[in-house]
VEXROMAR-697125 format. One line per 4 residues: number of its first residue (from 1); their letters; for each residue z, x, y of C-alpha. Coordinates in pm, 1 decimal, decimal comma. Layout:
N
NUM> A> Z X Y | ... $
END
This chain:
460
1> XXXX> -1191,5 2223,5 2295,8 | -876,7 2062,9 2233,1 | -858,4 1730,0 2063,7 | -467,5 1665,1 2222,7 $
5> XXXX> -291,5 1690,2 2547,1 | 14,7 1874,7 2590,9 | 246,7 1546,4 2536,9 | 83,3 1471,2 2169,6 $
9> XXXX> 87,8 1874,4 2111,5 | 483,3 1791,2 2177,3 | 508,1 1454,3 1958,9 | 321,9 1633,0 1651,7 $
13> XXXX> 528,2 1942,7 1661,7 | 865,4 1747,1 1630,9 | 676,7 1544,2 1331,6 | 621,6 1853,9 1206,9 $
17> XXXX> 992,1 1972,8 1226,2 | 1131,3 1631,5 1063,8 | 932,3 1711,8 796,6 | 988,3 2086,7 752,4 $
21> XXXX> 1370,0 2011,3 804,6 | 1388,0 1647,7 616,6 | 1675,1 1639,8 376,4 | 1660,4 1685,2 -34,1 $
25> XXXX> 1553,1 1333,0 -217,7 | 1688,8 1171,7 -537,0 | 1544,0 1421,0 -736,2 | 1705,9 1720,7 -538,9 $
29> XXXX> 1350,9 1854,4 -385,4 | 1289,1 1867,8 -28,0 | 932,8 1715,2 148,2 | 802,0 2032,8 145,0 $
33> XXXX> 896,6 2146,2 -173,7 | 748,5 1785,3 -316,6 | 430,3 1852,2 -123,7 | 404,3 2224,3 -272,3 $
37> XXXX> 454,7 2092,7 -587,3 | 180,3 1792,5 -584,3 | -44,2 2001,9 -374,1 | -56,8 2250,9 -685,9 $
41> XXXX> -106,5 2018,5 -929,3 | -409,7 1838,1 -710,8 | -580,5 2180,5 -715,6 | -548,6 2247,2 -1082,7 $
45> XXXX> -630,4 1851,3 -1153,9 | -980,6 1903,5 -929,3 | -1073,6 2256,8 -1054,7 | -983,7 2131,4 -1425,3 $
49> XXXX> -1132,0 1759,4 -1408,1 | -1240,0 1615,4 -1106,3 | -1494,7 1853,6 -967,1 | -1634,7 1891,4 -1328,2 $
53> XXXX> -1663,5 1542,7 -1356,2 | -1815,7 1501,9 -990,5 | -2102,4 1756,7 -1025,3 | -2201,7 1601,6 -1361,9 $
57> XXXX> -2257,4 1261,8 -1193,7 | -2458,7 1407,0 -894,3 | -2687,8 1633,3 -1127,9 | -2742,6 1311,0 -1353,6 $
61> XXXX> -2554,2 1441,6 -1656,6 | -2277,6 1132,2 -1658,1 | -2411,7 797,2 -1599,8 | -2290,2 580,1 -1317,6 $
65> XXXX> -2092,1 378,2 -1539,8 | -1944,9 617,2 -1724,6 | -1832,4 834,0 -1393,3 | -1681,8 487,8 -1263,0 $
69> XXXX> -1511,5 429,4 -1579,8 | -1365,8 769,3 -1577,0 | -1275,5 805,1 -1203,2 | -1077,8 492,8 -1260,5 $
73> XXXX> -903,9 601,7 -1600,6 | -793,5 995,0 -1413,9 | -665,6 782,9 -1117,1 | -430,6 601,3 -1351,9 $
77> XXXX> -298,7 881,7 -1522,0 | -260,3 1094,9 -1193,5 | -163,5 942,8 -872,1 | -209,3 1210,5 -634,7 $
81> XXXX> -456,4 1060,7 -434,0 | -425,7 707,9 -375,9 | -781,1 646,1 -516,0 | -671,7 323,0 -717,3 $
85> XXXX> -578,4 122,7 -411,6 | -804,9 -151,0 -244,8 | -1043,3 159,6 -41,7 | -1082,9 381,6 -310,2 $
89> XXXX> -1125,0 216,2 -695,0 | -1157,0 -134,7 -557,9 | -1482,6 -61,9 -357,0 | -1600,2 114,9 -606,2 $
93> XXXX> -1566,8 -196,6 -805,9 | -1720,5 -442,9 -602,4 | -2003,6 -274,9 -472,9 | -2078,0 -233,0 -911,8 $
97> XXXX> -1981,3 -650,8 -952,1 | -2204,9 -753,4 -640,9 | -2486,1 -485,1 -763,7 | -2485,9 -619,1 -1065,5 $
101> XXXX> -2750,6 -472,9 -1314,3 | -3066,8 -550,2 -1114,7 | -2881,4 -354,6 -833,2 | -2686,6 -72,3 -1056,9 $
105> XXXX> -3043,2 193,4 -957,8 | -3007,2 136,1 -572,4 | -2602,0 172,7 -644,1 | -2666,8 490,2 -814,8 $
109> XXXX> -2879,4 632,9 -595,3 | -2702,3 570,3 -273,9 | -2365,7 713,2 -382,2 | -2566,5 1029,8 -530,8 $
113> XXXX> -2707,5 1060,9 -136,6 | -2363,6 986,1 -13,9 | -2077,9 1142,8 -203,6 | -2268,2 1538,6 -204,2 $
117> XXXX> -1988,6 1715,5 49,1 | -2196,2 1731,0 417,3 | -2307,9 2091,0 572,2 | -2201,6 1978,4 928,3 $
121> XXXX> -2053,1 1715,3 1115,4 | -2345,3 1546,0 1180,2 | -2453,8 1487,9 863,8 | -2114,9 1342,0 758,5 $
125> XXXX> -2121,5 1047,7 1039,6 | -2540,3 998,2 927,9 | -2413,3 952,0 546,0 | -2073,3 765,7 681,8 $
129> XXXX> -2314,9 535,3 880,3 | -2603,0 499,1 579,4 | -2335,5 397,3 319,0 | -2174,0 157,8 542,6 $
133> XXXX> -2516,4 -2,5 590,3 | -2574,5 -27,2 234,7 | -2218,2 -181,8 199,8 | -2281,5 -403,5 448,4 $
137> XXXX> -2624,3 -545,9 241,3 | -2428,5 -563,3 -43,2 | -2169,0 -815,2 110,4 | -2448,3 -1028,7 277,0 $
141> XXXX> -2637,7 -1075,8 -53,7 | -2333,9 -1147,2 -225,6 | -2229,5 -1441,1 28,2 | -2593,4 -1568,3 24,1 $
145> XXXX> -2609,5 -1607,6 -359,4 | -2284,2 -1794,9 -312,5 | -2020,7 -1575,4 -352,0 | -1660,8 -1580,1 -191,2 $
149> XXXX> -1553,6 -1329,7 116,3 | -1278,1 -1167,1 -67,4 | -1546,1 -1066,9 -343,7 | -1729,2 -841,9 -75,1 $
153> XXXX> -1744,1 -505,7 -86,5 | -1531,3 -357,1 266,7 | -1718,6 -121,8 526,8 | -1408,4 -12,9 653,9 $
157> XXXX> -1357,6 116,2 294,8 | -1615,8 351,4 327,0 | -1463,1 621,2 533,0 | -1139,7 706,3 255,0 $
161> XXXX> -1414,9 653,3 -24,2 | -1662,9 909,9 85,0 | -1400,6 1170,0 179,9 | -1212,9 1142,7 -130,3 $
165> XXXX> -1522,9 1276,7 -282,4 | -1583,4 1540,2 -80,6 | -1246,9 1645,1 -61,4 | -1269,6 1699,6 -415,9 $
169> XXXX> -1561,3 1919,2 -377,8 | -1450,1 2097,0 -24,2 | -1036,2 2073,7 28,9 | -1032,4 2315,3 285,4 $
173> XXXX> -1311,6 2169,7 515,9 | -1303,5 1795,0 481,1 | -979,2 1617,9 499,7 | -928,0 1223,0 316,4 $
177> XXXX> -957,9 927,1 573,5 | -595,3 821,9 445,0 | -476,5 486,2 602,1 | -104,2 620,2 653,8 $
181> XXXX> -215,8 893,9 803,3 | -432,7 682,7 1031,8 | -135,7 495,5 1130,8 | 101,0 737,0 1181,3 $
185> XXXX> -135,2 914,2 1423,6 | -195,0 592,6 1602,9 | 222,1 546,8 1646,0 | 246,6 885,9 1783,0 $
189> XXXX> -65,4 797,7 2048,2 | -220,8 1129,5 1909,8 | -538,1 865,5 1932,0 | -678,3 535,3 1893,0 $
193> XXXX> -910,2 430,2 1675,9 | -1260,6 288,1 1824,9 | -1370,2 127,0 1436,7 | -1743,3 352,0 1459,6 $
197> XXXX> -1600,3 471,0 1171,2 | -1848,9 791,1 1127,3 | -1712,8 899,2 1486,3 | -1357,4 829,5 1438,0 $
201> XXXX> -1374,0 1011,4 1107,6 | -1477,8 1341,9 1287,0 | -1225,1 1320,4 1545,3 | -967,1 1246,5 1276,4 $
205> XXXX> -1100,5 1582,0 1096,8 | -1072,0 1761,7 1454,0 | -737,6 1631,3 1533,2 | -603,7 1788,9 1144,7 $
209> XXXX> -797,4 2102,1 1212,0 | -667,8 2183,5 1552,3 | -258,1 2067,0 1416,0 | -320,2 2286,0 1111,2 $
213> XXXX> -373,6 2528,9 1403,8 | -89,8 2416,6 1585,3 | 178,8 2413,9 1307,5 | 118,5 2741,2 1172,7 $
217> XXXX> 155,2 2944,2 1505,2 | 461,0 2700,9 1548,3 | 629,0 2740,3 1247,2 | 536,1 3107,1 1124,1 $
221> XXXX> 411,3 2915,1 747,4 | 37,9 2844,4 703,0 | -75,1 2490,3 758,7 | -362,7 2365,8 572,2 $
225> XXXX> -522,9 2009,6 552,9 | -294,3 1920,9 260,9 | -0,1 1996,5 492,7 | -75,9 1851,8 802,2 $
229> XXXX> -140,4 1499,6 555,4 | 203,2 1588,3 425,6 | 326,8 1564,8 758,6 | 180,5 1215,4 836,5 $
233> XXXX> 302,3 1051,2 507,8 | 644,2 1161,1 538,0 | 643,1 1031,2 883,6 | 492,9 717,1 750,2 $
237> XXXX> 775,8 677,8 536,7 | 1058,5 713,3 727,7 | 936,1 421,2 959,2 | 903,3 210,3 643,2 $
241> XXXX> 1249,9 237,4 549,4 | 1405,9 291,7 858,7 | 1717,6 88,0 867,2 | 1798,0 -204,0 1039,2 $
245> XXXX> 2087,0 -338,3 1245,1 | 2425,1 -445,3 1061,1 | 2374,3 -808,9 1190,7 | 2324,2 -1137,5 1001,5 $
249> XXXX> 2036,3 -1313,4 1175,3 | 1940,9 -1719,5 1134,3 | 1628,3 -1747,5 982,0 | 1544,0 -2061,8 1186,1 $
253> XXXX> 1655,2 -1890,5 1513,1 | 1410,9 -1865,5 1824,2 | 1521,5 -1575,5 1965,3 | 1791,7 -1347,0 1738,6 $
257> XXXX> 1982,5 -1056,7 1917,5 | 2140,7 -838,2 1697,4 | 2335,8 -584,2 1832,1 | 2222,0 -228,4 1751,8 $
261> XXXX> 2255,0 126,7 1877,1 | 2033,1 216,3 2180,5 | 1732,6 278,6 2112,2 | 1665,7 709,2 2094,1 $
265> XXXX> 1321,2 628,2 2183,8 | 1043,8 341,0 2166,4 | 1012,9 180,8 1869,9 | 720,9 188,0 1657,7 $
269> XXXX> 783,0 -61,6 1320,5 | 622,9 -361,0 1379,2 | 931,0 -510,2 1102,1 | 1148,9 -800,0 1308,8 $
273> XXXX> 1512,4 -734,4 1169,6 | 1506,2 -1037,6 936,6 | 1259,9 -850,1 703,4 | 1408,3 -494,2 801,9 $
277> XXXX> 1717,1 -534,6 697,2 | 1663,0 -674,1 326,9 | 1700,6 -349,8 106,7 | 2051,5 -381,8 270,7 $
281> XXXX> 2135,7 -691,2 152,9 | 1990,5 -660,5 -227,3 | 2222,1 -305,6 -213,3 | 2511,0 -598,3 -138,8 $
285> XXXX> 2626,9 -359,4 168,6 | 2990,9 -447,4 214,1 | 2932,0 -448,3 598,8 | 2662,0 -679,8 542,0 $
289> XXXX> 2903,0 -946,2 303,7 | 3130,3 -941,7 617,0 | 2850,7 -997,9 857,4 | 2721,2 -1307,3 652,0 $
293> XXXX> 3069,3 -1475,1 625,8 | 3113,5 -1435,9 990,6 | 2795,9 -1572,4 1018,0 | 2891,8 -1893,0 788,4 $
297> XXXX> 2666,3 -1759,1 506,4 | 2655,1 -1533,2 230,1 | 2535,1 -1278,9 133,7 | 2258,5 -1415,5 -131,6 $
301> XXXX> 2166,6 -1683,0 67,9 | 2057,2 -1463,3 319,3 | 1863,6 -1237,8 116,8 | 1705,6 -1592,0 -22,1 $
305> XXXX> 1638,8 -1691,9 330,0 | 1481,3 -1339,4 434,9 | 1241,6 -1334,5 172,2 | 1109,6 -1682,8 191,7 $
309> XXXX> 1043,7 -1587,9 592,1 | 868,3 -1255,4 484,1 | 654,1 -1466,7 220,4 | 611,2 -1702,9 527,5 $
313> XXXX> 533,6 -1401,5 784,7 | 230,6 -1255,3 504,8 | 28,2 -1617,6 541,9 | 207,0 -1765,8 189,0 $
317> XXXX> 278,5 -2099,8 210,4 | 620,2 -2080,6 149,3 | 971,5 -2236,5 62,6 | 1319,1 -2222,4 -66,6 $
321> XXXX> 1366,5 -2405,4 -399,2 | 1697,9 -2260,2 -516,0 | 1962,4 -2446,9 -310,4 | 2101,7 -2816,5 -513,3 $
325> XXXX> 1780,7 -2842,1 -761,5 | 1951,6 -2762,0 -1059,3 | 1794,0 -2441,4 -1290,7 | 1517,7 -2306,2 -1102,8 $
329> XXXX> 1404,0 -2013,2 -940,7 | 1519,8 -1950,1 -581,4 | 1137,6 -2002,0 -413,8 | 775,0 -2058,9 -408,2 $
333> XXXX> 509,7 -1867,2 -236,2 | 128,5 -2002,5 -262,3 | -183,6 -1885,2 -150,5 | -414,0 -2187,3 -202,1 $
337> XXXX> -737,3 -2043,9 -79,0 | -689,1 -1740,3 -378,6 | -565,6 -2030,0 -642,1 | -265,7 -1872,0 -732,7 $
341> XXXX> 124,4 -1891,2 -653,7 | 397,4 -1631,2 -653,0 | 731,3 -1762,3 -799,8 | 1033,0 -1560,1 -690,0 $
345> XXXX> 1360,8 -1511,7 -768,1 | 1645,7 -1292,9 -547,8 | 1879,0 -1088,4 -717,1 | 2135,8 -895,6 -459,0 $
349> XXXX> 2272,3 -583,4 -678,5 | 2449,8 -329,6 -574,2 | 2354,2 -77,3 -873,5 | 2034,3 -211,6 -946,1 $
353> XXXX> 1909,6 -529,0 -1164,9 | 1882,8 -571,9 -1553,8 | 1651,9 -852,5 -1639,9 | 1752,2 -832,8 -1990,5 $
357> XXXX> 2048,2 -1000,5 -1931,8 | 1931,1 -1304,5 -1770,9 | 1592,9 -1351,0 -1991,1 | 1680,1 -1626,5 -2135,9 $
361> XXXX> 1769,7 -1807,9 -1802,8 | 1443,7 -1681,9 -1678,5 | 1203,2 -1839,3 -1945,3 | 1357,7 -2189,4 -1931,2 $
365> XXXX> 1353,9 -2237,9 -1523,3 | 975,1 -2074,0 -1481,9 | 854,6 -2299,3 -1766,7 | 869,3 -2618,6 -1566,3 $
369> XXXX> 803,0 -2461,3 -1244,6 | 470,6 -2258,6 -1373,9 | 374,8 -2527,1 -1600,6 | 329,9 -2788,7 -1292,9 $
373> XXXX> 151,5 -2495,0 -1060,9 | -90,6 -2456,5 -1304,4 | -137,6 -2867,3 -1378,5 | -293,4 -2778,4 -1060,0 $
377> XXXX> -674,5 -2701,1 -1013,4 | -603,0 -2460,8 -680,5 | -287,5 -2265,8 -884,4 | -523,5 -2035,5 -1177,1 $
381> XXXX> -287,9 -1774,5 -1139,9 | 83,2 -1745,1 -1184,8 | 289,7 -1451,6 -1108,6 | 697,1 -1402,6 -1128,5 $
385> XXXX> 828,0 -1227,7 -900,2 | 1217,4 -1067,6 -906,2 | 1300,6 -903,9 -562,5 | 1641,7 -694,3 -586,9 $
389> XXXX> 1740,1 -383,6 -454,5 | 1622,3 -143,9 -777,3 | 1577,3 -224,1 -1152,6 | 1799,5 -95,3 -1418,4 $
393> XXXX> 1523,2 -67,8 -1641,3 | 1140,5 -199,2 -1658,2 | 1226,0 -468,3 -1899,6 | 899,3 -400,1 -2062,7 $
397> XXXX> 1042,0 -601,5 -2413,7 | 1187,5 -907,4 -2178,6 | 821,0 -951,6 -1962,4 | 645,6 -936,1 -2280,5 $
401> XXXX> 849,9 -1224,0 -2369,2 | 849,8 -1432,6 -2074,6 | 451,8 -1382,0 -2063,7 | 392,8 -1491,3 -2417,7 $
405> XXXX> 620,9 -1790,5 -2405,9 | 541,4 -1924,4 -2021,1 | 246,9 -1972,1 -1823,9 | 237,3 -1674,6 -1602,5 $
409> XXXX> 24,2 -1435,7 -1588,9 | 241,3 -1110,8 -1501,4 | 576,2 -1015,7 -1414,0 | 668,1 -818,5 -1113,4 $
413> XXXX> 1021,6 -637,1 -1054,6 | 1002,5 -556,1 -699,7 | 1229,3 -332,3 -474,6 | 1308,1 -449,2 -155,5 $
417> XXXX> 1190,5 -217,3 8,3 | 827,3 -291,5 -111,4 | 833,0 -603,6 77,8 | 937,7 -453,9 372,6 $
421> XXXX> 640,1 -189,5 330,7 | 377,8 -516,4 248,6 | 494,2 -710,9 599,2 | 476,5 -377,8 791,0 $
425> XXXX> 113,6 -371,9 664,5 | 49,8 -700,3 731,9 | 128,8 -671,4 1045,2 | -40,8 -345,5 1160,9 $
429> XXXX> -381,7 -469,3 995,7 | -361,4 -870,0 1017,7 | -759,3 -928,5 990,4 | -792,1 -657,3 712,5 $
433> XXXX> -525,0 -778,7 487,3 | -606,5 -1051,5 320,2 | -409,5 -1251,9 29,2 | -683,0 -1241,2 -213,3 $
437> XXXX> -766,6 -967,3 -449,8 | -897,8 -750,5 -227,4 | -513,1 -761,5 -48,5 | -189,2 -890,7 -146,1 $
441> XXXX> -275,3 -1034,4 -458,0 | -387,6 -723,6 -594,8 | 6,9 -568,6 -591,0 | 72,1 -885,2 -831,7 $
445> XXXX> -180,5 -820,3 -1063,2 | 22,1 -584,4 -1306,1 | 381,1 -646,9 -1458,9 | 664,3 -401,0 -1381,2 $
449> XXXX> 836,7 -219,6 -1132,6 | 679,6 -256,4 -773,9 | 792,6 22,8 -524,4 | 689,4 81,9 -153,1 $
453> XXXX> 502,1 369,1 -240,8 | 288,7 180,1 -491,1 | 241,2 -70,3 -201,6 | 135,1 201,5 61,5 $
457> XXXX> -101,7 315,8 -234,4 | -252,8 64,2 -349,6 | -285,0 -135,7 31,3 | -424,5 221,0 159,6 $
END
């Protein structure tokens, strides 16, 4: 029985040929050569490591602890899966806080019961269901001892945690419940979610199974699991960093309307063209410079005034600080119900930024700005935050400096593009994207260079 009608058949095959016929990157390899390549290495990495390591958890050999500690370190070093993000190494971390040691037995014993690889379909929505139960318990005895929301443990979660696992143990049968992959199905109306997760799960495994079909009669080359997921992330992609009209837009306006091409067909980013078109203006796009003059602007000011209204369109509370207050960064963006405060800064390069050269700069402004966020009680964190169009460099010898001799806690280089891949999210997933560390927050937690793919990894 077949899973898609002939018009999704259609829309999947000509995914399929964008990414069989997408051009070479940066680094001179095409998407399928790139997918060959990281394909090969996940098979050595899980016959090598994580299947060893798996098995000796489930047959009691390597403590629950230990196992955690490991999966965590591996996922670090190789990031082939997307395990570290908020529904793989997160969960796994909050379910062990909110256990706790009185709770670390039960903990044990229901991911032994849930991460063995099922023998049917079946049992895969009965464990999918059980450990979504248990996850559920967890986050209502955490809230009744007095704990906050974002500390609970997400059912939702559950789906890309459990497959992970027994992906590891069967690649061939049981394909990962990745969130990209979920959404670029859902843009080409190959299905719609219903949130049982256990059910969608198995249609999502159907729907893979019967395009692995699909694409290998199609294209004469074998299709596996890996492949067809291949296929969905690259299509994932290109909506991220689709471009955006040559047009400078008011950030205060009601209704913009940039002129653009006409549309080849419907559109399916959920980016408005303010956010959409800021890699554009930190690459300092000469068509862009005329576009702001005519518009009575320039060109930095409208990257400043683009950013503060994608802080603004994420739920920061958010404004402009740079404009005729002296020597201080160009904006503010605070979460108060998470305690902490983002300050930002926008540097519009067209060969990539160097924050060696302005460190100096950089340490005296933040000081008085981070000193009076944290004078206050709701500010406990404070992150700086550099948005340009790349980074020369990671500046690991400036941030050192700027965190020893200020008051924030990290700092974060990040690519346009990256914030154009965090509103996207935002707006896909409102009610399951928070700020806190469970969300946003978690993409500020670590200093250095902050890409889109590290934002569709760790937010997936």
């Amino acid at each position: 029985m077949h899973e898609l009608n002939h018009q999704q058949r259609d829309r999947a095959l000509r995914a399929m040929h964008d990414y069989l016929n997408g051009a070479p990157g940066a680094d001179g390899q095409t998407l399928v050569q790139a997918g060959a390549q990281l394909d090969s290495e996940r098979r050595v990495l899980i016959e090598t490591e994580l299947r060893p390591l798996l098995m000796g958890y489930l047959s009691g050999a390597v403590p629950l602890l230990e196992f955690k500690s490991t999966i965590d370190g591996f996922n670090k070093r190789h990031e082939h899966w997307g395990f570290k993000g908020i529904k793989g190494m997160l969960l796994f971390n909050l379910m062990t806080n909110v256990a706790g040691e009185e709770g670390e037995a039960e903990l044990d014993a229901e991911l032994k019961a849930a991460l063995v690889a099922p023998t049917s379909e079946d049992m895969a929505k009965s464990r999918i269901n059980t450990f979504i139960s248990y996850i559920k318990r967890l986050g209502e005895d955490h809230l009744e001892r007095g704990g906050s929301k974002p500390g609970r443990p997400q059912p939702g979660s559950a789906p890309f945690f459990l497959t992970y696992f027994w992906q590891i143990q069967e690649p061939a049968v049981w394909p990962v419940f990745y969130t990209n992959s979920v959404k670029t199905m859902t843009d080409l109306n190959l299905w719609q979610p219903s949130e049982d997760w256990a059910a969608d799960y198995i249609r999502f495994k159907h729907i893979h199974e019967e395009l692995a079909s699909l694409f290998t009669q199609a294209s004469g080359r074998e299709f596996g699991l890996y492949d067809v997921e291949h296929v969905f992330w690259s299509g994932n992609e290109a909506r991220t960093t689709a471009t955006a009209p040559a047009t400078i837009i008011d950030a205060g306006s009601v209704s913009p309307t940039p002129t653009a091409a006409p549309p080849t067909g419907l559109p399916d980013s959920y980016v408005p063209p303010l956010v959409a078109v800021l890699p554009r203006l930190a690459r300092h796009e000469p068509q862009l410079v005329a576009a702001a003059k005519a518009s009575g602007t320039s060109i930095e000011r409208a990257f400043e005034k683009y950013i503060e209204a994608a802080f603004t369109m994420l739920g920061y509370d958010s404004r402009l600080l740079g404009q005729g207050l002296g020597r201080v960064p160009d904006g503010l963006a605070i979460d108060e119900d998470n305690s902490y405060a983002l300050i930002w800064d926008a540097k519009v390069r067209a060969g990539g930024y160097s924050i060696g050269t302005d460190d100096r700069t950089i340490r005296e402004y933040i000081t008085t700005i981070s000193r009076e966020q944290k004078r206050k009680r709701t500010r406990r964190n404070i992150y700086y935050v550099i948005i340009s169009s790349s980074f020369a460099d990671g500046g690991d010898d400036t941030i050192r400096a700027i965190k020893m001799e200020t008051d924030v806690n990290e700092v974060v280089l990040m690519e346009a593009d990256a914030l154009v891949a965090m509103v996207e999210q935002k707006l896909r997933d409102p009610r399951n994207l928070s700020l806190g560390p469970d969300g946003l927050q978690r993409l500020f937690s670590s200093s250095g260079v902050l890409t889109s793919q590290l934002v569709q990894e760790l937010l997936g």
